[in-house]
N, C-alpha and C positions, 0 to 999 in steps of 0.2 A: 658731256652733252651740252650744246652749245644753243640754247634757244634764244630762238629771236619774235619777236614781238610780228609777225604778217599782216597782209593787207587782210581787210575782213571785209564783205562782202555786203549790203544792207540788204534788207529787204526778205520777202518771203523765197526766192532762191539761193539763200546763202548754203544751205544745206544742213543748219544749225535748228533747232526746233526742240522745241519742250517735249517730253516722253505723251503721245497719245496716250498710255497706259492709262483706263480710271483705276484707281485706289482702290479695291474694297476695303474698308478700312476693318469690315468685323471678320473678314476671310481669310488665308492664311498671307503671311509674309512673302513674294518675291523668292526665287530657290535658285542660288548655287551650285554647280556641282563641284566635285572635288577637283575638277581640269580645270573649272575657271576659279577657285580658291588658291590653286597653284599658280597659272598662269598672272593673276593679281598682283601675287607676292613678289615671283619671277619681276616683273616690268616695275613693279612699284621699286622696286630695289634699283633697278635702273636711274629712275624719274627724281627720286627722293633726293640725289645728289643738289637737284636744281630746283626744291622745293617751293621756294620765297616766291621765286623768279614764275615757277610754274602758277603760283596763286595768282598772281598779278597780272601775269598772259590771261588767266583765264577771265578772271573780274574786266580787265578793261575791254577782252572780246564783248563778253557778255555786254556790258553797258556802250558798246558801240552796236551791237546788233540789235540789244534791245532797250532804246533809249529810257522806256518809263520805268525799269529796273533802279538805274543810276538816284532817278529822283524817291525814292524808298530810304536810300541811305542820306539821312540831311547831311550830313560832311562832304557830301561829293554834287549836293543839287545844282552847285553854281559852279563845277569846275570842268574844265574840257580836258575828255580822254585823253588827249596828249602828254599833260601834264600831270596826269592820274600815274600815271608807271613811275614815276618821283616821288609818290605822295607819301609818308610814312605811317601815315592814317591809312591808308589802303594799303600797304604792305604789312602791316600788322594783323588786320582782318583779314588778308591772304591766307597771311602763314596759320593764324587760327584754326581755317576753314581747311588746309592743307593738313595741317596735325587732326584732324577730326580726319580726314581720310586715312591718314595712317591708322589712327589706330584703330579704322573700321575695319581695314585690310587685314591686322595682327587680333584681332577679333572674331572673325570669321570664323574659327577654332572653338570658341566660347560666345554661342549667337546670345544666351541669355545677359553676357557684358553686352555686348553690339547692342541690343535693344534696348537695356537700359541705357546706353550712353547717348544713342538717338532719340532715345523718346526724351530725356533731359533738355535735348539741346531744342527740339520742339518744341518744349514745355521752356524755356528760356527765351527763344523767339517770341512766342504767345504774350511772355512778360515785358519783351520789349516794344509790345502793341503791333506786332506784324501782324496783321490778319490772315486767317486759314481762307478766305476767300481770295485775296490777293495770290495766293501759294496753290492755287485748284491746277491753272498750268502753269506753276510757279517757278519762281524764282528758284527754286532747292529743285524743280524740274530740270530747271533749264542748265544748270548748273552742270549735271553730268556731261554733255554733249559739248561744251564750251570746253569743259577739261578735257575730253578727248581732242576735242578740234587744238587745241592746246600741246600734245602730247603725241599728237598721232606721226604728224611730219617727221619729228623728230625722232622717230621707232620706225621710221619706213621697213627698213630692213628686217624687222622682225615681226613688222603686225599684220595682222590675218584677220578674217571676218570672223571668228576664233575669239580673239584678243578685242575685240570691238565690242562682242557681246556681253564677255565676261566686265567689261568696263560697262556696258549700259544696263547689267542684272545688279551690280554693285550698287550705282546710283540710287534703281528704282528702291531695292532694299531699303535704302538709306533714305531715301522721300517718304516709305510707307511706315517705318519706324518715326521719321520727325512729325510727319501729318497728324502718328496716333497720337504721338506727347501731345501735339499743338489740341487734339482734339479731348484731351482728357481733364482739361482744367475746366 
């Protein structure tokens, strides 16, 4: 799978946007079913080949769409997206962010790992003074939609509004598990 880096679009018509979903943070978790736990695995199995690369597509869309993103991470405040897909400071935080989707995918299976691995990494955020106000339509929002926009061209051939969902049920999961960590300290 041979991804490439596209133009991305600014502005409120990009098509790119933070999940509307509010959070109830004390109501149940986001639900899966077992079509989009397979279909996950199915594509992630695909995708995974081109992990690193897919991190990276995804962080520099994100911080070309949404500029005041970029300035959150001090390593990237004074550098221009261009030069970002070189960075090894931001391909490291990629691939991070990328392994934290695997193994939410291979989790699925055992939600009570999946939650505590999200609620850590919430709780890990928290500690690196991210604030849960900043994250309301955040950044860990925004996040799912960039990796599809990321992923989708390149699965033309097989993605359905099917496979759209199950990637945007995944995400919000993964928002409402890190928001509880972030909220529980």
């Amino acid at each position: 799978m041979g991804l490439s880096h596209g133009k991305v679009v600014h502005g409120s018509d990009n098509g790119i946007k933070a999940y509307s979903h509010a959070f109830d943070l004390n109501g149940s978790p986001p639900v899966l079913t077992a079509n989009e736990v397979k279909i996950l695995k199915e594509m992630w199995n695909t995708v995974k080949g081109d992990i690193s690369k897919v991190g990276v597509i995804t962080f520099v869309s994100l911080f070309e769409t949404h500029p005041e993103v970029q300035n959150v991470f001090m390593s990237f405040r004074t550098k221009n997206t261009s030069d970002l897909e070189y960075n090894h400071i931001l391909r490291a935080h990629a691939l991070r962010v990328m392994g934290t989707v695997d193994k939410c995918i291979y989790r699925l299976d055992n939600r009570e790992k999946l939650r505590g691995s999200d609620d850590g990494l919430g709780i890990r955020h928290q500690n690196y003074s991210v604030k849960i106000e900043l994250h309301r339509s955040s950044i860990f929002q925004l996040m799912g939609p960039q990796f599809i926009s990321s992923i989708k061209p390149h699965l033309e051939n097989m993605w359905t509004e099917e496979h759209e969902r199950a990637w945007e049920n995944l995400f919000q999961l993964m928002c409402y598990y890190m928001k509880k960590g972030m909220c529980s300290i």
